[in-house]
C-alpha positions as CSV (number, residue, x, y, z in Angstrom):
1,X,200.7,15.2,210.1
2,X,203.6,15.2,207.5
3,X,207.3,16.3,209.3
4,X,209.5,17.8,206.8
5,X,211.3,21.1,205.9
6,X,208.8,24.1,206.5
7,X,208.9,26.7,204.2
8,X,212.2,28.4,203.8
9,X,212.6,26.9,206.8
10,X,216.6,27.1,206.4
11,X,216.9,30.2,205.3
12,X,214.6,32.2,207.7
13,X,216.4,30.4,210.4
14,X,219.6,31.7,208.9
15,X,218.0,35.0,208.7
16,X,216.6,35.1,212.2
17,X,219.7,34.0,213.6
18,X,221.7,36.8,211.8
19,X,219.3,38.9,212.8
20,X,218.8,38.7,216.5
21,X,221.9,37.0,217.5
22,X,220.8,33.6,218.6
23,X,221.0,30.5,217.9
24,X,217.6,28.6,217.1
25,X,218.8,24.9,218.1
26,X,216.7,22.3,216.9
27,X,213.7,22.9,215.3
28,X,210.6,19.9,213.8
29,X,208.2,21.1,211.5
30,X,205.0,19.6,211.2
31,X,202.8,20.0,208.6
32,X,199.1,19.6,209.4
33,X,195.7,19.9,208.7
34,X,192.9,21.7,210.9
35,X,191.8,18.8,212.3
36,X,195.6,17.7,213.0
37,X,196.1,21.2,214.5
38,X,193.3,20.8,216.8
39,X,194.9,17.8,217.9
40,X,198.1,18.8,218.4
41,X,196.5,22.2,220.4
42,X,194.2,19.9,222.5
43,X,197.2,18.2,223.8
44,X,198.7,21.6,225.2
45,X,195.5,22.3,226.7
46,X,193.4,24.3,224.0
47,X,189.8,23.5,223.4
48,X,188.8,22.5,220.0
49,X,187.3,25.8,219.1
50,X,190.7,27.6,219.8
51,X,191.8,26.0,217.2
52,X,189.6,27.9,214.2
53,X,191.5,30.2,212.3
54,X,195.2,28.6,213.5
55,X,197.4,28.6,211.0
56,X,200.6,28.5,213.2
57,X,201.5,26.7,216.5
58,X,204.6,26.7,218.3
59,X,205.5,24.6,220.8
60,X,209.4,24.0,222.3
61,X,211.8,23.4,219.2
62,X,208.3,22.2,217.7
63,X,206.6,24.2,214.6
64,X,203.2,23.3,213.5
65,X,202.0,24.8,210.2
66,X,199.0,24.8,208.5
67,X,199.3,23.2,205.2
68,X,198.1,25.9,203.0
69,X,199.5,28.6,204.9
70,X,203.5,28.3,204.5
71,X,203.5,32.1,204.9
72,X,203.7,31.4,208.8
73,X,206.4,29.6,209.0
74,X,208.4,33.0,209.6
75,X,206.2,33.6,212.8
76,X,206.4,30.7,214.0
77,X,210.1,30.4,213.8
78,X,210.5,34.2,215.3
79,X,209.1,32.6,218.2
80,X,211.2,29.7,218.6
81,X,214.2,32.5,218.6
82,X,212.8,33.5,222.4
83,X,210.1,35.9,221.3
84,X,207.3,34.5,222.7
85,X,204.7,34.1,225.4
86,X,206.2,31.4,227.7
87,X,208.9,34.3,227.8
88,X,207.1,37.7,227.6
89,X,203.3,39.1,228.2
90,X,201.7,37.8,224.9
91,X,200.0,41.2,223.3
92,X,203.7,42.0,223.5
93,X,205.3,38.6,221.9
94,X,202.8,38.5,219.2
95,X,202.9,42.5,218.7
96,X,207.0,42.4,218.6
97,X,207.3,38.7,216.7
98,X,205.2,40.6,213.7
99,X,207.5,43.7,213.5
100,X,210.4,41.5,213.6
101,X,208.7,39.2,210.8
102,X,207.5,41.9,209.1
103,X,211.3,43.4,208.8
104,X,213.2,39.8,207.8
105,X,210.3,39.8,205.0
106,X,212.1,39.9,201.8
107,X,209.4,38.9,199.5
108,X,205.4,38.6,199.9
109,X,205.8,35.0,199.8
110,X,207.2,34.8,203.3
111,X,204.9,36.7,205.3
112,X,201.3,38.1,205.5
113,X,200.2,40.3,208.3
114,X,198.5,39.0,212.1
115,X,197.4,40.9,215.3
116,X,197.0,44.3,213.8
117,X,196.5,46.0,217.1
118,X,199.5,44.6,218.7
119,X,201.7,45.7,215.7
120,X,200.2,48.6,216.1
121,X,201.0,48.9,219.7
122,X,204.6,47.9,219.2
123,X,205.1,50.0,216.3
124,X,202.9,53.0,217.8
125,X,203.9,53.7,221.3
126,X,206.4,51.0,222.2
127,X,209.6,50.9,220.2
128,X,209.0,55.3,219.7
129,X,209.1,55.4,223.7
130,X,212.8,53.0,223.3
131,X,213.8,54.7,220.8
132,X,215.0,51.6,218.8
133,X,212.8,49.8,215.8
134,X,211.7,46.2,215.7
135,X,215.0,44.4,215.1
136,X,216.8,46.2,217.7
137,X,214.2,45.1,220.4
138,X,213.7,41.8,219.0
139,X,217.4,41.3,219.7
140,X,217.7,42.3,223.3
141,X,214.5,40.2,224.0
142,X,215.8,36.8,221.7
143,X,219.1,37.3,223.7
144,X,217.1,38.2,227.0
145,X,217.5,35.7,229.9
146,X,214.4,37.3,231.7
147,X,212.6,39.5,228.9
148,X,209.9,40.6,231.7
149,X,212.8,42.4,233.8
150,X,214.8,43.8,230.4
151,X,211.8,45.3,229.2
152,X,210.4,46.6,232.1
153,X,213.9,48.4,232.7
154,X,213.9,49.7,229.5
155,X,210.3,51.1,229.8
156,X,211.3,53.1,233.0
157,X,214.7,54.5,231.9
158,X,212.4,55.4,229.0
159,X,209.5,57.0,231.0
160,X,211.2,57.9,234.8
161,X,208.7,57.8,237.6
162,X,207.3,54.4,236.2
163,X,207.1,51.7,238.7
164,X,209.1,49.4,237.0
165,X,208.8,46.2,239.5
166,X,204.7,46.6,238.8
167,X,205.3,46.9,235.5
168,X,207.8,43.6,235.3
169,X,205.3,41.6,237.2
170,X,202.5,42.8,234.5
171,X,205.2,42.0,231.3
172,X,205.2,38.3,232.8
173,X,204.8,35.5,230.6
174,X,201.3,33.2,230.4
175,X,201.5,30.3,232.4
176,X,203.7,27.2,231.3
177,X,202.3,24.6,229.1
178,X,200.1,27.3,227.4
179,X,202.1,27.5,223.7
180,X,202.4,30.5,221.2
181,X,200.2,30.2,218.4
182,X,199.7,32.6,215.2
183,X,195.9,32.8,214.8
184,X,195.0,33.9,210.7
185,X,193.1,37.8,211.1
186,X,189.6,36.9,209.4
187,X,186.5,39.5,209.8
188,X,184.5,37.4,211.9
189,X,187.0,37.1,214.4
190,X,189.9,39.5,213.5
191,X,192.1,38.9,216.7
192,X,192.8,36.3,219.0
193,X,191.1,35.3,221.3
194,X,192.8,37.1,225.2
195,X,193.1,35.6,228.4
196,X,191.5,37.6,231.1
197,X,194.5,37.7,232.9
198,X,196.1,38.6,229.2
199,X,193.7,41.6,229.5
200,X,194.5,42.9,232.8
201,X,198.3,42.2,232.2
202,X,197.8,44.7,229.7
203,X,195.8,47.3,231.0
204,X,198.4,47.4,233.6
205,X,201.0,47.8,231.2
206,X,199.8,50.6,229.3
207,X,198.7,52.5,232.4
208,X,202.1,51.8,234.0
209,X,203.5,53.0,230.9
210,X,201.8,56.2,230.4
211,X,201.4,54.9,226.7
212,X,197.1,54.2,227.2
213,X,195.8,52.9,223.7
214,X,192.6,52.0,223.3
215,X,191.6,48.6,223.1
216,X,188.2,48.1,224.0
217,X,187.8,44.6,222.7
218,X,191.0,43.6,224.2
219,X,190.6,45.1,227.8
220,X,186.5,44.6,228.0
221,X,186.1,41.8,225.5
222,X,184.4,37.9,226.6
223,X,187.1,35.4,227.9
């Protein structure tokens, strides 16, 4: 595990910051291997297998990136701005942290596209329902002191007749010690892997929502 500098890590922070209006604090990056990722994911909890196709991993003010894969390092450090899932449902965190990568992307150097279906999500149904576009939402959330009860507001000014304590209770974030991570979209396996109660969290957000997408392999896939 080599700790130096991630990739443009100074001036994505600056970016991110500019961005979404808060302040990053500390942040350690840590270069590693797969086999150092696995490590450092079966400390948090993760089984070994978790760890194949990882090329990001986010943990407090730490960032773990996969050597070869620098084009993370945006992601990752999205994340460590408050867009995550210690803070918000995860389809949502990974979903929004892309859009918002996606947007601070100035070259194709920086960033390559993850969890299609969540972007799609996000880009689909959620921000057209707000009204707002990735950065915009990105900002309230970073700057959010309980994203869950924000969001869910926003959803039910945005849709009336939405139970919007249901729907808070369903944006809630995973349970603690259980880190962000950035898995790479292969074809074998093009999405992460989902909790159960990551599945249910979401069925019940979309229904809540009136904003139903199907997602067959998210809401009925294995655990």
């Amino acid at each position: 595990m080599t700790q130096r500098p991630c990739y443009k890590q100074a001036e994505f922070t600056a970016r991110i910051q500019q961005a979404l209006g808060v302040d990053l604090g500390a942040v350690s990056c840590h270069i590693v291997d797969e086999d150092g990722m696995a490590r450092v994911m079966g400390s948090a909890g993760w089984g070994r297998n978790d760890a194949n196709g990882v090329v990001g991993f986010q943990l407090g003010q730490n960032v773990y990136v996969l050597d070869g894969a620098p084009w993370t390092t945006l992601h990752e450090l999205v994340h460590r701005a408050g867009i995550n899932a210690d803070r918000l449902n995860r389809f949502v965190a990974e979903g929004l942290t892309e859009a918002v990568a996606e947007r601070l992307r100035k070259s194709p150097d920086e960033h390559r596209p993850t969890y299609p279906r969540e972007v799609a999500w996000i880009k689909q149904r959620l921000l057209p329902l707000l009204g707002m576009d990735a950065l915009q939402l990105g900002r309230i959330i970073a700057q959010s002191s309980d994203p869950p009860r924000t969001l869910a507001a926003l959803m039910a000014k945005a849709k009336p007749g939405t139970d919007e304590s249901a729907l808070r209770a369903q944006l809630a974030p995973q349970k603690p010690d259980e880190p962000s991570f950035n898995r790479l979209a292969r074809i074998t396996r093009p999405y992460p892997k989902v909790q159960r109660d990551d599945r249910v969290a979401l069925g019940a957000v979309l229904t809540l929502a009136g904003m139903t997408l199907l997602l067959p392999s998210l809401l009925r896939g294995r655990a």
